[in-house]
OpenMM code with the backbone's topology and positions (N, CA, C; nanometers):
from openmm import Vec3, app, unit

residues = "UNK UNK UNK UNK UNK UNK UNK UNK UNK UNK UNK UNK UNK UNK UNK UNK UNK UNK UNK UNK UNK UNK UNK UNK UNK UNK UNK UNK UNK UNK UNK UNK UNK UNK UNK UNK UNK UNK UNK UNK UNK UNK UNK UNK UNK UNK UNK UNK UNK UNK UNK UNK UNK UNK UNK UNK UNK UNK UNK UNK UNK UNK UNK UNK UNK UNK UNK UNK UNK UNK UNK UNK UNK UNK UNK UNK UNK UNK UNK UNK UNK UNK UNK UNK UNK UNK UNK UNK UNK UNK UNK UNK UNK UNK UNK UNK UNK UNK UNK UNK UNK UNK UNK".split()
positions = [
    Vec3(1.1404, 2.2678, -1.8833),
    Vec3(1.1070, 2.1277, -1.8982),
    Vec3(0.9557, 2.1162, -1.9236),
    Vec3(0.9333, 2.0796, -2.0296),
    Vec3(0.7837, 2.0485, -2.0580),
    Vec3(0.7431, 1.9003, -2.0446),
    Vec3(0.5961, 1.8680, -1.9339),
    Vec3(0.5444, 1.7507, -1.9618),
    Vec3(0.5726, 1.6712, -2.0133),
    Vec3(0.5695, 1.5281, -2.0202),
    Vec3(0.5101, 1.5207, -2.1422),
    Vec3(0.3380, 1.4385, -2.1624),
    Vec3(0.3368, 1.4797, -2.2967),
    Vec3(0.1753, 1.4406, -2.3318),
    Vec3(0.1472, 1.3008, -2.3170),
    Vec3(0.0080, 1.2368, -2.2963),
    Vec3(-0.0440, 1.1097, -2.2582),
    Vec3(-0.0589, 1.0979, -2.3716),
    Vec3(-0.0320, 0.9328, -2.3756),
    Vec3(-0.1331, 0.8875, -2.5032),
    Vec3(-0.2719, 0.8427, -2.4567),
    Vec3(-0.3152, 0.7739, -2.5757),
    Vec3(-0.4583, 0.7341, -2.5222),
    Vec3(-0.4358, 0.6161, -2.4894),
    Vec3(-0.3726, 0.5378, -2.4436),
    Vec3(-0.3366, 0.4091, -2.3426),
    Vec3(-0.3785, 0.4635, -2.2064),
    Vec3(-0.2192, 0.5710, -2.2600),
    Vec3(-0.2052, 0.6183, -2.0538),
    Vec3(-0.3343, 0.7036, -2.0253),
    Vec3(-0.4378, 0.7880, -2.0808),
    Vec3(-0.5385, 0.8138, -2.0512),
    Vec3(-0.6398, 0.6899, -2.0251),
    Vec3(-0.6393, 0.6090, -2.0521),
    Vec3(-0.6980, 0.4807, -2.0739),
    Vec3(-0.7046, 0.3876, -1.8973),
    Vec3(-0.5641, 0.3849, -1.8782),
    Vec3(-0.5085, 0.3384, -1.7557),
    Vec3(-0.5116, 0.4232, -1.6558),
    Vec3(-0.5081, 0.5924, -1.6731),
    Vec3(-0.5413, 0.6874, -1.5524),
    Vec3(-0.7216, 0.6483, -1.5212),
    Vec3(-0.8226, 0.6443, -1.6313),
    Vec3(-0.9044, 0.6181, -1.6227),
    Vec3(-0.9497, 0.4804, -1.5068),
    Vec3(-0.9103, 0.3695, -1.5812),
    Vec3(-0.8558, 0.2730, -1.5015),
    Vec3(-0.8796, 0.3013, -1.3584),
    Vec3(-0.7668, 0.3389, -1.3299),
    Vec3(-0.7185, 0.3375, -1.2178),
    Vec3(-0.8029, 0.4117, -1.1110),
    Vec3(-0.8373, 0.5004, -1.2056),
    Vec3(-0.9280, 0.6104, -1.1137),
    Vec3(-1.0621, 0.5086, -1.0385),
    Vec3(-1.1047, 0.4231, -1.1129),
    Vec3(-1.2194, 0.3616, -1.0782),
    Vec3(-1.1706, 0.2318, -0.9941),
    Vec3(-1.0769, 0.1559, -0.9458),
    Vec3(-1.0243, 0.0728, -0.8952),
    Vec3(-1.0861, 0.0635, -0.7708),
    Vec3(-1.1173, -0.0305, -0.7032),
    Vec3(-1.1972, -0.0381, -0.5365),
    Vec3(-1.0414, -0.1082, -0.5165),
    Vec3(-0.9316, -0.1430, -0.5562),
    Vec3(-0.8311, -0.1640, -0.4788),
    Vec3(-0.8464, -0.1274, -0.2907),
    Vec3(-0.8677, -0.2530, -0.2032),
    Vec3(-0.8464, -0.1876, -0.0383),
    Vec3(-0.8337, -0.3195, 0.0375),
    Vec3(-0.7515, -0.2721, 0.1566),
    Vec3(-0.7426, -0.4009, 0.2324),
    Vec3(-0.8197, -0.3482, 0.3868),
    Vec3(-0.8723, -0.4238, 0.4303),
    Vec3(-0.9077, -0.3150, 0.5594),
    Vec3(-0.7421, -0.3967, 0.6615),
    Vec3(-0.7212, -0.3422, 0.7722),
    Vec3(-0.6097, -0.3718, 0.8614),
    Vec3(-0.6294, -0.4837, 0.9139),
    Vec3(-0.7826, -0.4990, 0.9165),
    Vec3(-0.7961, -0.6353, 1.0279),
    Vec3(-0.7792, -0.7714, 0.9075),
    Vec3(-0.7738, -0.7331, 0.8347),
    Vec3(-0.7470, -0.8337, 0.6869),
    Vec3(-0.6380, -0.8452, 0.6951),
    Vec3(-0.5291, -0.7095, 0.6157),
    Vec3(-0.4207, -0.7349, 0.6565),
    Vec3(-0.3559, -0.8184, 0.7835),
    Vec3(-0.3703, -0.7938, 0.8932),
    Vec3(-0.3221, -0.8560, 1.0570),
    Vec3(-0.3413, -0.9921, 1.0271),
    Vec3(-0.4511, -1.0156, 0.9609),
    Vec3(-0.5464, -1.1548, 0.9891),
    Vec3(-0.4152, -1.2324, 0.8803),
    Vec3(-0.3813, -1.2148, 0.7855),
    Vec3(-0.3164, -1.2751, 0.6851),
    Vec3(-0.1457, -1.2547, 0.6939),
    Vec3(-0.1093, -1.1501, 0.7786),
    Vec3(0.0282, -1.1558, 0.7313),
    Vec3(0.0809, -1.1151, 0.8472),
    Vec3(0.1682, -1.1611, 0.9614),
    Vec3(0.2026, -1.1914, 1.0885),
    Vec3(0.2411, -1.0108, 1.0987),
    Vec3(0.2339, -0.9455, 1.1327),
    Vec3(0.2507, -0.8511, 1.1557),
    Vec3(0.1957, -0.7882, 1.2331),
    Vec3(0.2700, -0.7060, 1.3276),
    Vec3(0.2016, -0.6339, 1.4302),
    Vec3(0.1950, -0.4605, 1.4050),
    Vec3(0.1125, -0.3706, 1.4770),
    Vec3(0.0488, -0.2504, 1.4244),
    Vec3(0.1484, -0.1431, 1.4090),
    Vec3(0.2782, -0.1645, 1.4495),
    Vec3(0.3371, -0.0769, 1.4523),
    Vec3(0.3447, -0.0843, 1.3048),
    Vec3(0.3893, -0.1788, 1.2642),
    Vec3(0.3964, -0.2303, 1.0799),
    Vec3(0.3232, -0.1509, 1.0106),
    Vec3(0.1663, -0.1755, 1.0663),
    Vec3(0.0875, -0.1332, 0.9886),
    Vec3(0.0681, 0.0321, 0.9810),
    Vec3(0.1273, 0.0409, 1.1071),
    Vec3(0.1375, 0.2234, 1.0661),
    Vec3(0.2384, 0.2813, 1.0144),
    Vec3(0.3363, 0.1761, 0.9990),
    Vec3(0.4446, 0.2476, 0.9024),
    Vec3(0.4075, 0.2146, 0.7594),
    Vec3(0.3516, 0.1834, 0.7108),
    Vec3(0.3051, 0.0984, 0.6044),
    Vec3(0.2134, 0.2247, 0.5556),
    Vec3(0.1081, 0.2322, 0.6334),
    Vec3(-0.0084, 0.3353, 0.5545),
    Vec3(0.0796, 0.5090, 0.6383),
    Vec3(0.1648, 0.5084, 0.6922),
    Vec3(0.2146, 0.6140, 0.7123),
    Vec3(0.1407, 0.7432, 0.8161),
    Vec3(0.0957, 0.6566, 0.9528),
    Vec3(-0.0167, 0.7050, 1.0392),
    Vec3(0.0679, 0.6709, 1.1167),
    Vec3(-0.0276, 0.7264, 1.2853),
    Vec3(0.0846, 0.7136, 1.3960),
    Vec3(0.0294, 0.6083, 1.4822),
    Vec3(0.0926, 0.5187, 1.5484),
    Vec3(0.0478, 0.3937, 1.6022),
    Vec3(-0.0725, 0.3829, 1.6335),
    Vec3(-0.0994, 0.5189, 1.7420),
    Vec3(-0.2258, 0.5877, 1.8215),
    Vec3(-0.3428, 0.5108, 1.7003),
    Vec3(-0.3392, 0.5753, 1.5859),
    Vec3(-0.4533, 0.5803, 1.4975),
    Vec3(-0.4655, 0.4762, 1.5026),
    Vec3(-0.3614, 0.3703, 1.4191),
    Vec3(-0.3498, 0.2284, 1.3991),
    Vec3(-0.4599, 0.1837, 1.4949),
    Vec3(-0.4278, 0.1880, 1.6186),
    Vec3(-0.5229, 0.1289, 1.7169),
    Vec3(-0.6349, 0.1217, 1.7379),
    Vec3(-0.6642, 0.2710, 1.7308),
    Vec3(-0.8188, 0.2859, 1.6851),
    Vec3(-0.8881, 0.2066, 1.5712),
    Vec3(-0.8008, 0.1934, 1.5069),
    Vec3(-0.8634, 0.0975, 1.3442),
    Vec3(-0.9197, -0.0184, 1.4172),
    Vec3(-0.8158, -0.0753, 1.5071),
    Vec3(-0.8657, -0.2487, 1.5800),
    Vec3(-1.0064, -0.2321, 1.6969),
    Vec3(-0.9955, -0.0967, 1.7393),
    Vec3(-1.1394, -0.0840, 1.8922),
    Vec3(-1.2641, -0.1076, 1.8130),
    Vec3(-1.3084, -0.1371, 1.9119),
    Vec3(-1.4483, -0.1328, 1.8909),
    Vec3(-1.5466, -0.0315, 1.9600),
    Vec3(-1.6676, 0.0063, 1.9217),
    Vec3(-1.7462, 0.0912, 2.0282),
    Vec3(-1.7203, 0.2349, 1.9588),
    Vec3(-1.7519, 0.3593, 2.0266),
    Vec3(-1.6915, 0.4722, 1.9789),
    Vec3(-1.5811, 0.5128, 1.9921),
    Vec3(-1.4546, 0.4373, 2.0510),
    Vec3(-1.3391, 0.4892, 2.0092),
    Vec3(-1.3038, 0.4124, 1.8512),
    Vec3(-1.3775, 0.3858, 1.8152),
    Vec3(-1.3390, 0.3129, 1.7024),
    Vec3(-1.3128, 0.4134, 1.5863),
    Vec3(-1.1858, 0.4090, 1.4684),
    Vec3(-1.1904, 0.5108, 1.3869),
    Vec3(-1.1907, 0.4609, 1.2348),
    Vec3(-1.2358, 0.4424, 1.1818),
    Vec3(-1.2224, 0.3975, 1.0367),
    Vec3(-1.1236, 0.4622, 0.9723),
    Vec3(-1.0497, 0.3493, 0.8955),
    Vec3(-0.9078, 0.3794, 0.8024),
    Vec3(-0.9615, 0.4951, 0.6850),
    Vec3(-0.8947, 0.5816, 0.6189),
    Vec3(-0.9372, 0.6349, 0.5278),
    Vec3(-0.8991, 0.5420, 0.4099),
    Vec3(-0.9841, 0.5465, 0.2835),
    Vec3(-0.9475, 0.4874, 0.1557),
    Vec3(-0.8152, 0.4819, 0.1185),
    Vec3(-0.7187, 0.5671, 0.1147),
    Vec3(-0.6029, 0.5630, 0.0814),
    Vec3(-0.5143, 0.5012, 0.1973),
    Vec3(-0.5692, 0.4538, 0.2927),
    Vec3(-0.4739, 0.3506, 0.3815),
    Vec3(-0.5418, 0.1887, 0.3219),
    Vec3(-0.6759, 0.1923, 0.2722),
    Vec3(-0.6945, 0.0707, 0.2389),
    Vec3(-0.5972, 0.0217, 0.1210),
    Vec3(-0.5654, 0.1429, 0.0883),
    Vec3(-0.5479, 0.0831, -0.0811),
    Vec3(-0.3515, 0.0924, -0.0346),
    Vec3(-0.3244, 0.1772, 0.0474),
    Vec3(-0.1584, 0.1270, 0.0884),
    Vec3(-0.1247, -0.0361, 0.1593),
    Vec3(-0.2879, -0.1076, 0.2598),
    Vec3(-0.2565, -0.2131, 0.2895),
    Vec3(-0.2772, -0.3305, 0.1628),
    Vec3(-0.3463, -0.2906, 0.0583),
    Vec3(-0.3745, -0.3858, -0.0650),
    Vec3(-0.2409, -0.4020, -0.1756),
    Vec3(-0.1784, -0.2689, -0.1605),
    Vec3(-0.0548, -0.2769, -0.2394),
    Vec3(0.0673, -0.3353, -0.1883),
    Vec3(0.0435, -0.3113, -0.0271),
    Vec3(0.1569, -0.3871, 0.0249),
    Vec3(0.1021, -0.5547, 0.0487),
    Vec3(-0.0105, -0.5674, 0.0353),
    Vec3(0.0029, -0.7458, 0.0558),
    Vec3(-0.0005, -0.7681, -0.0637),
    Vec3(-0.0042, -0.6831, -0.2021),
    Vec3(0.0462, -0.7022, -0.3336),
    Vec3(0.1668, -0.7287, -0.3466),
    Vec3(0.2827, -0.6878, -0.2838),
    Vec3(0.4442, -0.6585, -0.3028),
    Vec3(0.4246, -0.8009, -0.2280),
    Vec3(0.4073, -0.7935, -0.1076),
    Vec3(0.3943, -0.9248, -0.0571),
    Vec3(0.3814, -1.0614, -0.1097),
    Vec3(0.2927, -1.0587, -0.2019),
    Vec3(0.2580, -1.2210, -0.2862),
    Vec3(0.3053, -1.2174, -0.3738),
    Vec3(0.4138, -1.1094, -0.4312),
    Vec3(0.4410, -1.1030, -0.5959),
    Vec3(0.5733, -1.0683, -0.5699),
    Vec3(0.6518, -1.0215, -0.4922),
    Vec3(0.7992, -0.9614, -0.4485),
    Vec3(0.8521, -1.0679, -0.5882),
    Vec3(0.8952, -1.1650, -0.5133),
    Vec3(0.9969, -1.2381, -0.6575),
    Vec3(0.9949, -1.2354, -0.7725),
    Vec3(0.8718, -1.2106, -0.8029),
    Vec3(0.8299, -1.2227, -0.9574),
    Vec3(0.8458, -1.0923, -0.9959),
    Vec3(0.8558, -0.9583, -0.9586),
    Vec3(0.8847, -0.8029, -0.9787),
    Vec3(1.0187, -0.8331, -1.0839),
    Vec3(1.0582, -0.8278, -1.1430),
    Vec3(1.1584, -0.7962, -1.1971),
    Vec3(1.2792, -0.6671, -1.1543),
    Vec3(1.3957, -0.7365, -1.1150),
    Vec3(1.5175, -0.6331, -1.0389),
    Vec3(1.4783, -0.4613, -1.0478),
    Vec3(1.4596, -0.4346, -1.2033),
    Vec3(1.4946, -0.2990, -1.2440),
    Vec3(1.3591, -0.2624, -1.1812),
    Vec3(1.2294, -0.3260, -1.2205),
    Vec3(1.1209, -0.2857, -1.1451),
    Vec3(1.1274, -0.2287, -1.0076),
    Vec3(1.1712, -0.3333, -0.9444),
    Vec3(1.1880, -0.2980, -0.8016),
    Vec3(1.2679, -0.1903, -0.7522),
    Vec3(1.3570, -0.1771, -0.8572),
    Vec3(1.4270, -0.0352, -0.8301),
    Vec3(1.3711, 0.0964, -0.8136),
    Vec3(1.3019, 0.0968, -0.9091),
    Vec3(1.2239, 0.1517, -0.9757),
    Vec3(1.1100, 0.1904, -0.8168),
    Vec3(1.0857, 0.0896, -0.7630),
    Vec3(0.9472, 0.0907, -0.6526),
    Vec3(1.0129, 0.1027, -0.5721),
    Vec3(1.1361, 0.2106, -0.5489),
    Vec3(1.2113, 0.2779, -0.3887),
    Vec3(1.2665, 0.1482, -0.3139),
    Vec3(1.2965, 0.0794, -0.3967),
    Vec3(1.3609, -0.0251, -0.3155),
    Vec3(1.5296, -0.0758, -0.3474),
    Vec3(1.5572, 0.0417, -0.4176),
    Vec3(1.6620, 0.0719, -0.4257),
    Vec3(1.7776, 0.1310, -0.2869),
    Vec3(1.7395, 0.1679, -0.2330),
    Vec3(1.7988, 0.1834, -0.0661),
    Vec3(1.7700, 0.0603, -0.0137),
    Vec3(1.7223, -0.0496, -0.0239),
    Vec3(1.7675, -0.1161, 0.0496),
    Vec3(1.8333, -0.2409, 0.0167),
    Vec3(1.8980, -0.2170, -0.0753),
    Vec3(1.9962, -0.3445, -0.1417),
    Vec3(2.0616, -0.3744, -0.0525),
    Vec3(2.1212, -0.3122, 0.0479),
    Vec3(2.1823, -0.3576, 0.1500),
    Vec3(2.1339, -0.4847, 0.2456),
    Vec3(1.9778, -0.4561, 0.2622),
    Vec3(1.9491, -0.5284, 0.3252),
    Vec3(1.9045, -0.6564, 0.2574),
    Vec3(1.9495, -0.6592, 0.1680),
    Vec3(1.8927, -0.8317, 0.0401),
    Vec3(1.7761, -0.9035, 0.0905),
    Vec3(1.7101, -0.8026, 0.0295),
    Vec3(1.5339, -0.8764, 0.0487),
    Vec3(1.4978, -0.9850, 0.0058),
] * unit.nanometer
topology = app.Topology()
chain = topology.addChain("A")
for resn in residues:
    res = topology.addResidue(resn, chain)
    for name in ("N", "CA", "C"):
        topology.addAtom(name, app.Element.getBySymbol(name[0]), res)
């Protein structure tokens, strides 16, 4: 199975993307969308423990890494835009297991 090759769009849009400040910090997230931390650690895919640390203050305090900012920015993305996704899209975005639960 071979690749296949980019065009110069999709080089265009990797580019893109690469430069994106896309991020939510948690206390943004919390602040905007009723959710409590367990959420948020299933969400950026950390263990509650950490989560918590994100909210302390002082030196137990731990800063989110970039790629949890940018998992809480995509999910309050899905969040404000869910309906408007188009079906196959959403399929498409692993949300195909949960037809059951009719989101």
């Amino acid at each position: 199975m071979n690749p296949r090759p980019l065009t110069q769009r999709e080089q265009d849009l990797i580019e893109l993307y690469s430069y994106c400040q896309l991020g939510m910090t948690p206390q943004q997230f919390y602040a905007k969308w009723q959710v409590n931390q367990e959420a948020i650690a299933a969400i950026c895919s950390r263990s509650v423990s950490t989560v918590h640390c994100w909210f302390r203050r002082g030196s137990s305090y731990r800063r989110p890494a970039t790629a949890d900012l940018r998992h809480l920015a995509l999910m309050d993305f899905l969040l404000e835009h869910f309906e408007q996704i188009p079906e196959p899209l959403r399929d498409v975005l692993c949300f195909s297991d949960l037809e059951d639960k009719r989101i």
